[in-house]
FIVEXDREN-123870 format. One line per 8 residues: number of its first residue (from 1); their letters; for each residue x, y, z of N, C-alpha, C, O. Coordinates in Angstrom, 1 decimal, always signed. Layout:
NUM> A> X:Y:Z:X:Y:Z:X:Y:Z:X:Y:Z | ...
//
This chain:
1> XXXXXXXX> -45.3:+18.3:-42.0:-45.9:+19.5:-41.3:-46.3:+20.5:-42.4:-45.7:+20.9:-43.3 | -47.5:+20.8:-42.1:-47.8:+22.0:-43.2:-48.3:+23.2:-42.8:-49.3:+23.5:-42.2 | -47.2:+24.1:-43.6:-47.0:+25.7:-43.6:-47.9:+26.7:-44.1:-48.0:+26.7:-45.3 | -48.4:+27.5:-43.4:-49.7:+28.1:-43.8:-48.9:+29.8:-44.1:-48.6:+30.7:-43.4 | -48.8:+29.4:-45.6:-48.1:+30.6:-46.0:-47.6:+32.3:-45.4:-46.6:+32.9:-45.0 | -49.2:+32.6:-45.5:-49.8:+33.7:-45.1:-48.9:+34.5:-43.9:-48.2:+35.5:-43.8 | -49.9:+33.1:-43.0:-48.9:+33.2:-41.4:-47.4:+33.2:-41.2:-47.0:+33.5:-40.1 | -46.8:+33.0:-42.1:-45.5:+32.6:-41.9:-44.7:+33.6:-42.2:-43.6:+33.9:-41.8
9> XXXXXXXX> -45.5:+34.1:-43.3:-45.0:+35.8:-43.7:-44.9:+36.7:-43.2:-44.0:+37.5:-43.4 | -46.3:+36.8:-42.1:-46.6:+37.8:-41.4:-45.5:+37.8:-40.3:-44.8:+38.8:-40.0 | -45.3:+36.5:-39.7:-44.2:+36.1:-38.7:-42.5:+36.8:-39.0:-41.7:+37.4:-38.3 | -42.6:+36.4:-40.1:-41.4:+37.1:-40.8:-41.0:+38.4:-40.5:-40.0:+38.8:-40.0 | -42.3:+38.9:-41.1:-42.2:+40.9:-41.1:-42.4:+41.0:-39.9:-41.6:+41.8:-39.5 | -43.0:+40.7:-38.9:-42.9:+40.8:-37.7:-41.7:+40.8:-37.1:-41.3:+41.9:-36.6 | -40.7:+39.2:-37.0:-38.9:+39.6:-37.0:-38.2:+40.6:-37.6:-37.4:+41.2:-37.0 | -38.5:+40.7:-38.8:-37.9:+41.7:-39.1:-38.0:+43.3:-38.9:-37.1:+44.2:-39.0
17> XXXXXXXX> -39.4:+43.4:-38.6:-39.6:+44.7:-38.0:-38.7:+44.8:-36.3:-38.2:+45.8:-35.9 | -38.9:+43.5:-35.7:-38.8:+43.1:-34.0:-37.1:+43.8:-34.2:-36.6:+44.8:-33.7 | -36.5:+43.0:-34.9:-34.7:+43.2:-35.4:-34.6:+44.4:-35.8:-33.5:+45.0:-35.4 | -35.5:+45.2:-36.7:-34.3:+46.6:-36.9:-34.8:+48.0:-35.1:-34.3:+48.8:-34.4 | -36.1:+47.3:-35.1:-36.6:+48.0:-34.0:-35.4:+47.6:-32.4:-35.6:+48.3:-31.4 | -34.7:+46.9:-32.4:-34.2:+46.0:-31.4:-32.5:+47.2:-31.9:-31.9:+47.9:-31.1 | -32.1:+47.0:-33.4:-31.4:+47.7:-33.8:-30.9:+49.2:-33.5:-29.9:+49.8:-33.0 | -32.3:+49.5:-34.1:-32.2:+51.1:-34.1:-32.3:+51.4:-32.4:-31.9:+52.5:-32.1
25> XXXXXXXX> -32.7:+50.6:-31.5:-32.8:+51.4:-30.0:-31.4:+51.0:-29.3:-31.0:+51.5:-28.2 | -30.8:+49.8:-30.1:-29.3:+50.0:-29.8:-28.8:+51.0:-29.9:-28.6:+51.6:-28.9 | -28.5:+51.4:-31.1:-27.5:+52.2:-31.7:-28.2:+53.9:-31.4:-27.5:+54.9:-31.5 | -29.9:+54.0:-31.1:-29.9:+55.3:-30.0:-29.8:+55.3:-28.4:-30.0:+56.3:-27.7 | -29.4:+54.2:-27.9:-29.2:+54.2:-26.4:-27.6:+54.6:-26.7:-27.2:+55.6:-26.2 | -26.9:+53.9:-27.4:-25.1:+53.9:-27.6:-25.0:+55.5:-27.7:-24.2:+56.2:-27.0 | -25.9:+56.2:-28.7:-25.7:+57.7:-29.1:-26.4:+58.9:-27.8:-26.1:+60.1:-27.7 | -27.1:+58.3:-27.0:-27.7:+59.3:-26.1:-27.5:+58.5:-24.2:-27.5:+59.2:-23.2
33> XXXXXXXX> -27.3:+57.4:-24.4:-26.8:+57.3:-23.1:-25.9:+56.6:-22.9:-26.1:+55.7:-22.0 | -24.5:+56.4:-23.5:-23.3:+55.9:-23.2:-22.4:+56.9:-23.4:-22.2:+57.5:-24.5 | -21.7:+57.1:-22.0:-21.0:+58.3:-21.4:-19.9:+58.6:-22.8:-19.9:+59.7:-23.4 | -18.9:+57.6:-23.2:-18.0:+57.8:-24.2:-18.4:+58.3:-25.3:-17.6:+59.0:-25.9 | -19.7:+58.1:-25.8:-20.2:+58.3:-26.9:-21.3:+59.9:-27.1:-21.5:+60.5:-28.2 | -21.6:+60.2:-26.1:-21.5:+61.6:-25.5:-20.7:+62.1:-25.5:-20.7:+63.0:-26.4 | -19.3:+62.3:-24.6:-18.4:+63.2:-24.6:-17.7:+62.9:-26.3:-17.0:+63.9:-26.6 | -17.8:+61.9:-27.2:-17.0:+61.6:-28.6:-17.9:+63.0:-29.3:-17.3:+64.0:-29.9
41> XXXXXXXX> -19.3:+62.9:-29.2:-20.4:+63.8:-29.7:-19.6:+65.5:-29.7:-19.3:+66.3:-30.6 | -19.3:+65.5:-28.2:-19.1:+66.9:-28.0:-17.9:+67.6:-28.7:-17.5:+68.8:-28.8 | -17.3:+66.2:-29.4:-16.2:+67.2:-29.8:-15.8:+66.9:-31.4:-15.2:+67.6:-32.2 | -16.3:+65.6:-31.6:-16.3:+66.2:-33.5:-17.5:+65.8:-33.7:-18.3:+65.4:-32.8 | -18.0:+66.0:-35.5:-18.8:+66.0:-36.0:-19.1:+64.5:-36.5:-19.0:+64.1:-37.7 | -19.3:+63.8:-35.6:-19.3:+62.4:-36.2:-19.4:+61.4:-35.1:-19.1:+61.9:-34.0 | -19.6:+60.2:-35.0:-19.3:+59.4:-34.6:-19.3:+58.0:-35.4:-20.0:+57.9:-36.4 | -18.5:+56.7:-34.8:-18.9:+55.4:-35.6:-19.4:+54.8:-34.4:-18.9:+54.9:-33.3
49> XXXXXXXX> -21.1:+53.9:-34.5:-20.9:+52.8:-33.7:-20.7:+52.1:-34.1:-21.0:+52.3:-35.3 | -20.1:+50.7:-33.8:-19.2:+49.7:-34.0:-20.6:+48.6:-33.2:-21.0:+48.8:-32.1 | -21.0:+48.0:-33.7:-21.9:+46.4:-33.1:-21.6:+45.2:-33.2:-21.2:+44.8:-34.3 | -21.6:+44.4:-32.4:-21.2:+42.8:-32.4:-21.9:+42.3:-31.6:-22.1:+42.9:-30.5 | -22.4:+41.1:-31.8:-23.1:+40.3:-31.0:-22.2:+38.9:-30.2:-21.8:+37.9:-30.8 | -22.1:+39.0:-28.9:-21.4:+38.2:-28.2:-22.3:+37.4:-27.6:-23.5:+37.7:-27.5 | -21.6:+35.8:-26.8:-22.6:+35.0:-26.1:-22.5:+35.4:-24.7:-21.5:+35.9:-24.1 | -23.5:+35.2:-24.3:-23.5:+36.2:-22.4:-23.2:+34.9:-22.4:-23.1:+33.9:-23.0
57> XXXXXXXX> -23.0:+35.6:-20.5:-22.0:+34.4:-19.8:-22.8:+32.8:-19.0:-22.3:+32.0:-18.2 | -23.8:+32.7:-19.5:-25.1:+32.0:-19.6:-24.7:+30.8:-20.7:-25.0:+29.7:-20.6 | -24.1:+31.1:-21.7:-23.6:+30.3:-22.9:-24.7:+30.2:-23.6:-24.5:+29.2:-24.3 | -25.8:+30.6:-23.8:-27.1:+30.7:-24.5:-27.6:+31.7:-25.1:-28.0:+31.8:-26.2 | -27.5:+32.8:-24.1:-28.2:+34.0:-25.2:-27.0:+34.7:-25.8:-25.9:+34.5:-25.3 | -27.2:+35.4:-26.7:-26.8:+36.6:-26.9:-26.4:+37.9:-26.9:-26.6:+38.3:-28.1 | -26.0:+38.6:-26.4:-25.9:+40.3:-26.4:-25.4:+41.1:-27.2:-24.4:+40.6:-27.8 | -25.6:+42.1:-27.4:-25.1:+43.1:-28.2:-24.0:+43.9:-27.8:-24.2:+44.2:-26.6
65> XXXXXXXX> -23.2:+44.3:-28.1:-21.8:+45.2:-27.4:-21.8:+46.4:-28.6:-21.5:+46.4:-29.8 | -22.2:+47.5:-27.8:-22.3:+48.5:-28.7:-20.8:+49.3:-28.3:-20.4:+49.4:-27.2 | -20.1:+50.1:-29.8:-18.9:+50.6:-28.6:-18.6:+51.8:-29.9:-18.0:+51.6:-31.0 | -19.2:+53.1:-29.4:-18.4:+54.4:-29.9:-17.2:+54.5:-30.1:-16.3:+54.2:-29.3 | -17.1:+55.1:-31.6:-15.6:+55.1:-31.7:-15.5:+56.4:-32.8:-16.5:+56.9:-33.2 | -14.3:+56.8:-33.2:-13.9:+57.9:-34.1:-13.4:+57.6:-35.4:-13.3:+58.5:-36.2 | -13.1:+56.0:-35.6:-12.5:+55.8:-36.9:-13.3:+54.4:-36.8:-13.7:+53.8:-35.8 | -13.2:+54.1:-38.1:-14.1:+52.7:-39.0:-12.8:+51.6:-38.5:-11.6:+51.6:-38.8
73> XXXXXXXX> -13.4:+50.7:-37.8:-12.3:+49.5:-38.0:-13.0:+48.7:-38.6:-14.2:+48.7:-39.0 | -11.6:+47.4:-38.7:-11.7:+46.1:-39.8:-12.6:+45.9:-40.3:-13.4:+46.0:-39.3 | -13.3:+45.6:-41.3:-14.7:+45.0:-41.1:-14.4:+43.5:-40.7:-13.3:+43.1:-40.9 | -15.1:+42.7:-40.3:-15.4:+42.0:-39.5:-16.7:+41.2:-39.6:-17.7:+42.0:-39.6 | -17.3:+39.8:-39.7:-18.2:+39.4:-39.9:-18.7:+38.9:-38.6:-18.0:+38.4:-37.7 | -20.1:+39.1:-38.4:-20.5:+39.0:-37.1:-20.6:+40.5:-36.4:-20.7:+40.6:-35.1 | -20.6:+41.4:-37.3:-20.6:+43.1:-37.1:-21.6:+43.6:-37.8:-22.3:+43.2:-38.8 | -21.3:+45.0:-36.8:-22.6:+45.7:-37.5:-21.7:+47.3:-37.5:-21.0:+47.4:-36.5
81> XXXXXXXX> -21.6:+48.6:-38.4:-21.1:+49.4:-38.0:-22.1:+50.7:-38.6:-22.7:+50.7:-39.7 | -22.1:+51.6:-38.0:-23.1:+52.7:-38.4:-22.0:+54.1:-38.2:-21.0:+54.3:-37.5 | -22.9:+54.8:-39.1:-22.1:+56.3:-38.6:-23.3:+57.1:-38.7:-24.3:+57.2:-39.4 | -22.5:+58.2:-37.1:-23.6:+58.6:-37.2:-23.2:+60.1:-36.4:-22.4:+60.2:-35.5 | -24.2:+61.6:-37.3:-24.3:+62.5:-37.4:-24.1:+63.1:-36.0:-25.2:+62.8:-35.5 | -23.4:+63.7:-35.1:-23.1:+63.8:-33.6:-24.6:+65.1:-33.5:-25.1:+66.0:-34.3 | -25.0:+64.7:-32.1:-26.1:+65.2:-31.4:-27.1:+65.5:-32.5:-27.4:+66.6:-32.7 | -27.7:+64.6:-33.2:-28.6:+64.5:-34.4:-28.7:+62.4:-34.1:-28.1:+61.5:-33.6
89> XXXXXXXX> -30.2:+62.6:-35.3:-30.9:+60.9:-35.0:-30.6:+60.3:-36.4:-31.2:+59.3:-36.8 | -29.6:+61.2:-37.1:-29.3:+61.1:-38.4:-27.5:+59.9:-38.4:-26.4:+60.1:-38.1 | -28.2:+58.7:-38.9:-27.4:+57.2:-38.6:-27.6:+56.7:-40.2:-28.7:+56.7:-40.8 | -26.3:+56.4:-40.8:-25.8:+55.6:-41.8:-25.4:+54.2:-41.9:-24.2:+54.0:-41.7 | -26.1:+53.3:-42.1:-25.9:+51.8:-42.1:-24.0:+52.0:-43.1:-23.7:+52.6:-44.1 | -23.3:+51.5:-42.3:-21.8:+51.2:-43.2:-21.6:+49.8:-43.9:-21.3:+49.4:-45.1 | -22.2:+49.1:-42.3:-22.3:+47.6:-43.2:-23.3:+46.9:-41.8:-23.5:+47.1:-40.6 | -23.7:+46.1:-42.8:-24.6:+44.7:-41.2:-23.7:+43.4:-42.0:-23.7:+43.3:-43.2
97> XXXXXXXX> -23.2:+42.9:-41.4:-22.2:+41.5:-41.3:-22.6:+40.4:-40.6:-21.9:+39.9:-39.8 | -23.7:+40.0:-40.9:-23.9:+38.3:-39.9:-22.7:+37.7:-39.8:-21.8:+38.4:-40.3 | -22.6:+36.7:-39.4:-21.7:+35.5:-38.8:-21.6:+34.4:-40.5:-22.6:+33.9:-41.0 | -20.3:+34.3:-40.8:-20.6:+33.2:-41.9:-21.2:+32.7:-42.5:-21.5:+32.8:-43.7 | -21.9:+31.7:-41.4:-22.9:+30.4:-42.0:-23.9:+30.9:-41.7:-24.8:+30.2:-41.3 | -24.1:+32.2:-41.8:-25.6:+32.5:-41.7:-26.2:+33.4:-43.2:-27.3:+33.8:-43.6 | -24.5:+33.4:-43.8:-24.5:+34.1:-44.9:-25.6:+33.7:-46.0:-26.2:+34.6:-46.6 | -26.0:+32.1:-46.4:-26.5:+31.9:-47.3:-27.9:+31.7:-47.1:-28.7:+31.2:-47.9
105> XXXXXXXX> -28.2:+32.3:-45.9:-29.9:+32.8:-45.8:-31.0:+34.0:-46.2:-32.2:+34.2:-46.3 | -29.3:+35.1:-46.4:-30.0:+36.2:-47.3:-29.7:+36.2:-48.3:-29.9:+37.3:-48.8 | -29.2:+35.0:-49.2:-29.4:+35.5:-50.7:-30.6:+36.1:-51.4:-31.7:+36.2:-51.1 | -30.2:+36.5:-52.2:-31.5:+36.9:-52.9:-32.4:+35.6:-53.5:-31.8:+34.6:-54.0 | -34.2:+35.7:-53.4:-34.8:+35.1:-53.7:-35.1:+34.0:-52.4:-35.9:+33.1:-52.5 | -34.5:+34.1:-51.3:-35.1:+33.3:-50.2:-36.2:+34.5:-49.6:-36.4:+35.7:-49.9 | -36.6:+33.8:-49.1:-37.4:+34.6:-47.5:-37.0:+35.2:-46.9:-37.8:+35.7:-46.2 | -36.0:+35.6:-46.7:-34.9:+36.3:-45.5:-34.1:+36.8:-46.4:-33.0:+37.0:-45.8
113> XXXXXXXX> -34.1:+37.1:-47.3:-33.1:+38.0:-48.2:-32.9:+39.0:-48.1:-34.0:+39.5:-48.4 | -31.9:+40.3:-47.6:-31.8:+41.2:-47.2:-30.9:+41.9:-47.8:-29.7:+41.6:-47.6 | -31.2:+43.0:-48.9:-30.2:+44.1:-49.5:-29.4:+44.6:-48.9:-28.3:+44.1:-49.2 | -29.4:+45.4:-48.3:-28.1:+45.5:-47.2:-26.7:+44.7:-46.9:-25.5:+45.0:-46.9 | -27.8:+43.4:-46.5:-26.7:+42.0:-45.9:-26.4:+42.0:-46.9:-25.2:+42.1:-47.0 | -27.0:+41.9:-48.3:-26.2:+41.2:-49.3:-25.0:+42.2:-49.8:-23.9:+41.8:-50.2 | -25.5:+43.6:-49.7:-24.2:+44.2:-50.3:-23.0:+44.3:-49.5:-21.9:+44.2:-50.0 | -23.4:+44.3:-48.3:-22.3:+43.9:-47.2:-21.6:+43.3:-47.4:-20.5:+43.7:-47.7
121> XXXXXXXX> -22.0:+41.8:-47.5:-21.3:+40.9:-47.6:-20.3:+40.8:-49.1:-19.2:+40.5:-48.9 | -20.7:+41.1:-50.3:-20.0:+41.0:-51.3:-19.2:+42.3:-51.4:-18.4:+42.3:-52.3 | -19.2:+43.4:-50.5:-18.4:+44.5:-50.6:-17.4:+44.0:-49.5:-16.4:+44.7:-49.4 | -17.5:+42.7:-48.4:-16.6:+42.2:-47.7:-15.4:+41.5:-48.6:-14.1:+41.4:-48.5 | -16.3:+41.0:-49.7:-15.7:+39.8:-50.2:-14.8:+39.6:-51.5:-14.2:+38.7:-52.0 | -15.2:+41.4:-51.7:-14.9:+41.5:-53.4:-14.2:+43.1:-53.1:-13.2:+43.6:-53.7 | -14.7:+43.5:-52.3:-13.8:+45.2:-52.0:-13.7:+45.6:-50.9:-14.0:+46.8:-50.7 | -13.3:+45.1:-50.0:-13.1:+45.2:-48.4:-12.3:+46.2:-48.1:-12.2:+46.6:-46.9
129> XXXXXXXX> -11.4:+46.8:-49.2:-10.7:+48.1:-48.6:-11.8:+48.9:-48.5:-12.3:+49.3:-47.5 | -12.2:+49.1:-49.6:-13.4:+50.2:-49.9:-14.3:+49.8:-48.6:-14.3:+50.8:-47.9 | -14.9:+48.9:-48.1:-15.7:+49.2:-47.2:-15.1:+49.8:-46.0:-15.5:+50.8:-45.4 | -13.9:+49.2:-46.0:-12.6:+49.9:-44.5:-12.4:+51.4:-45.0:-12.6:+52.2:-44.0 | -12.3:+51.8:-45.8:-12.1:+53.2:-46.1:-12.5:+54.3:-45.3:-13.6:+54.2:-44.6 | -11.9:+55.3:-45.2:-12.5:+56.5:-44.3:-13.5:+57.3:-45.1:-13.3:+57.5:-46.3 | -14.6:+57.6:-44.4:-15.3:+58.4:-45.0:-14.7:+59.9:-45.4:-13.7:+60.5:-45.1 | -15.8:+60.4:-46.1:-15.2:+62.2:-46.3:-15.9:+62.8:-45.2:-17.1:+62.9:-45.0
137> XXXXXXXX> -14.7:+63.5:-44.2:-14.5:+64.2:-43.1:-14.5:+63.7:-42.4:-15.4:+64.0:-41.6 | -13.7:+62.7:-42.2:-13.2:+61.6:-41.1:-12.0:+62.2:-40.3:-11.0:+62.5:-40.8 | -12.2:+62.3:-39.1:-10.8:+63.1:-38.6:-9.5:+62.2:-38.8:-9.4:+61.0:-39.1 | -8.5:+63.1:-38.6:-7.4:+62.4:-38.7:-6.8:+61.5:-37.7:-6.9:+61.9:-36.5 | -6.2:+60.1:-37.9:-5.6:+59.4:-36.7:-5.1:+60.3:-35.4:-5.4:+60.1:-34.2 | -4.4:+61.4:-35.9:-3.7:+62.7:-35.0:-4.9:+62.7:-33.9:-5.1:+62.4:-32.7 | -5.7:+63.2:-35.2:-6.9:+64.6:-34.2:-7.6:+63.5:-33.4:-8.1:+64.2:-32.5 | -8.0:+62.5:-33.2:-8.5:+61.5:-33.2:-8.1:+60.9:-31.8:-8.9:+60.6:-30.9
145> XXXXXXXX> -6.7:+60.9:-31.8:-6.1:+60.2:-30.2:-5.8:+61.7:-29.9:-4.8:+61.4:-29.4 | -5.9:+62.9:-29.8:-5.9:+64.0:-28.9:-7.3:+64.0:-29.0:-7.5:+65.2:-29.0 | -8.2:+63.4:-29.1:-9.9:+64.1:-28.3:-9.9:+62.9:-27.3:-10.3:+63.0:-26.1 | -9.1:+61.2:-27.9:-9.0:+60.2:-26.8:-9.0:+60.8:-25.4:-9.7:+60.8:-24.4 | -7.3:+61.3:-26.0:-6.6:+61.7:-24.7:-7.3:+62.7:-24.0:-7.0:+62.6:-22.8 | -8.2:+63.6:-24.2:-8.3:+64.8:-23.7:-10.3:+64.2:-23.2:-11.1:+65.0:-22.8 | -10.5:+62.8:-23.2:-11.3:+62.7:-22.5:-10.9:+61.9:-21.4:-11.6:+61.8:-20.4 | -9.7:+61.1:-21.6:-9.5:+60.1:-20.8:-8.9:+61.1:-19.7:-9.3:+60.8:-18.6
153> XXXXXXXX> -8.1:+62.3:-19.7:-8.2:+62.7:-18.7:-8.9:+63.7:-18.0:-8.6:+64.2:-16.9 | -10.2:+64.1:-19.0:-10.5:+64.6:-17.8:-11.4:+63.4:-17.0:-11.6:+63.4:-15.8 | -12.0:+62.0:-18.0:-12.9:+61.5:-16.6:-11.6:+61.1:-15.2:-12.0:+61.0:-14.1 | -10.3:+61.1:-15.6:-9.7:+61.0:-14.9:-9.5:+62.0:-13.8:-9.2:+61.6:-12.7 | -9.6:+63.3:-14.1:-9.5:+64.4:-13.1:-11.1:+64.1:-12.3:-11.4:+64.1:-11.0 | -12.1:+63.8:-13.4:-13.8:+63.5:-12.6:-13.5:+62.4:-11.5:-14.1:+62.8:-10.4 | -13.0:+61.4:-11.3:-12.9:+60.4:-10.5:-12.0:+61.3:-9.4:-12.6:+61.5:-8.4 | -10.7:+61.7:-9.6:-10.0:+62.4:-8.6:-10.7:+63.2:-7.9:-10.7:+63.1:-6.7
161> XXXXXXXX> -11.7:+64.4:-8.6:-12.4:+64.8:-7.8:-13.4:+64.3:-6.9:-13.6:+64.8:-5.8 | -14.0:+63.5:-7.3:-15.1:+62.5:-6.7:-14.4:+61.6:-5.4:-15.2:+61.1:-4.6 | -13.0:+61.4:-5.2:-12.1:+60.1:-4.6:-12.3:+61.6:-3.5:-13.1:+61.6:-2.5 | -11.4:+62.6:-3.7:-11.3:+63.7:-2.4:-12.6:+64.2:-2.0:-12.5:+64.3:-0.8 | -13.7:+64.5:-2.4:-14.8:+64.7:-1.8:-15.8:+63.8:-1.4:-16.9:+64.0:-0.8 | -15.0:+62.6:-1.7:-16.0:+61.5:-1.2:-15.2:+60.5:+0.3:-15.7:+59.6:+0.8 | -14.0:+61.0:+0.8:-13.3:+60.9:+1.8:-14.4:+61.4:+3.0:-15.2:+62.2:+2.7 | -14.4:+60.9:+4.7:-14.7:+61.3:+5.2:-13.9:+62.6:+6.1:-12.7:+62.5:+6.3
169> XXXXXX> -14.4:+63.3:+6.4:-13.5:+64.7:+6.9:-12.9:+63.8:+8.2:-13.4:+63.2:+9.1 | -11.6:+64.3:+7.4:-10.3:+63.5:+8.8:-10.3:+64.3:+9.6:-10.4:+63.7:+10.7 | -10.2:+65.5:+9.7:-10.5:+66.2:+10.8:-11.4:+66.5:+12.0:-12.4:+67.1:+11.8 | -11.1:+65.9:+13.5:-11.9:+66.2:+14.4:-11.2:+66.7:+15.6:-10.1:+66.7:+16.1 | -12.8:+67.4:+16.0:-13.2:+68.4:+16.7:-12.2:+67.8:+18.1:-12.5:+66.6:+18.4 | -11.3:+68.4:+18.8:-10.6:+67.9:+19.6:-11.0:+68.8:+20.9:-10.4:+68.6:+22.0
//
């Protein structure tokens, strides 16, 4: 079969444009319409999103699971993790982590070589604390499960309110 360079390139930048564009509207739907990640916004100066790609329940495609959080966990291959500037469009790549065997498609000098992936991967492989590390002005574990706690109850008081006003009035007219 023969490959008509040109086109195949174009094809390329096209994926790759398709992938960060697919990326970046992840990680602004996670920052402007996922409830957790809103109320995380309102109360410090930061957020992490956390990305992974899981198999839907189809056993074929793929999905993305985007999940706001306050502190950097494991790194993890087959992740993606960003930090990002609360109520601002201002997003720090931490790391992009393909899946294993998909590692030796970005080396350098292929087609698909990607700076990023590659530093990822060898800061997985060679300094993985350093990538786990907290950033500077990372809140503390403390401060961190008291903004948890103090959202988990109020959506908890929001549903209680919502459960008594959404009752029908027991009371009738006798």
């Amino acid at each position: 079969m023969k490959i008509e360079r040109l086109e195949t390139h174009d094809r390329l930048l096209h994926l790759h444009q398709d992938q960060s564009l697919n990326i970046a509207q992840g990680a602004e739907d996670c920052l402007k319409l996922n409830d957790l990640s809103i109320r995380l916004q309102s109360r410090s100066p930061y957020i992490y999103i956390f990305a992974h790609p899981r198999t839907a329940d189809d056993g074929l495609n793929k999905r993305m699971i985007w999940q706001p959080r306050l502190s950097k966990p494991k790194a993890q291959t087959n992740s993606y993790l960003f930090r990002a500037i609360s109520n601002t469009d201002q997003v720090e790549v931490c790391w992009l982590l393909p899946s294993r065997e998909m590692w030796p498609q970005y080396k350098k000098g292929n087609i698909t070589e990607h700076d990023i992936v590659n530093w990822s991967i060898h800061m997985f492989e060679t300094k993985k604390s350093e990538l786990e590390a907290a950033a500077n002005g990372d809140l503390s574990e403390e401060r961190s499960k008291h903004i948890y706690l103090d959202i988990a109850n109020e959506i908890d008081q929001e549903r209680r309110i919502r459960k008594i006003y959404s009752k029908p009035d027991s009371l009738v007219d006798v």
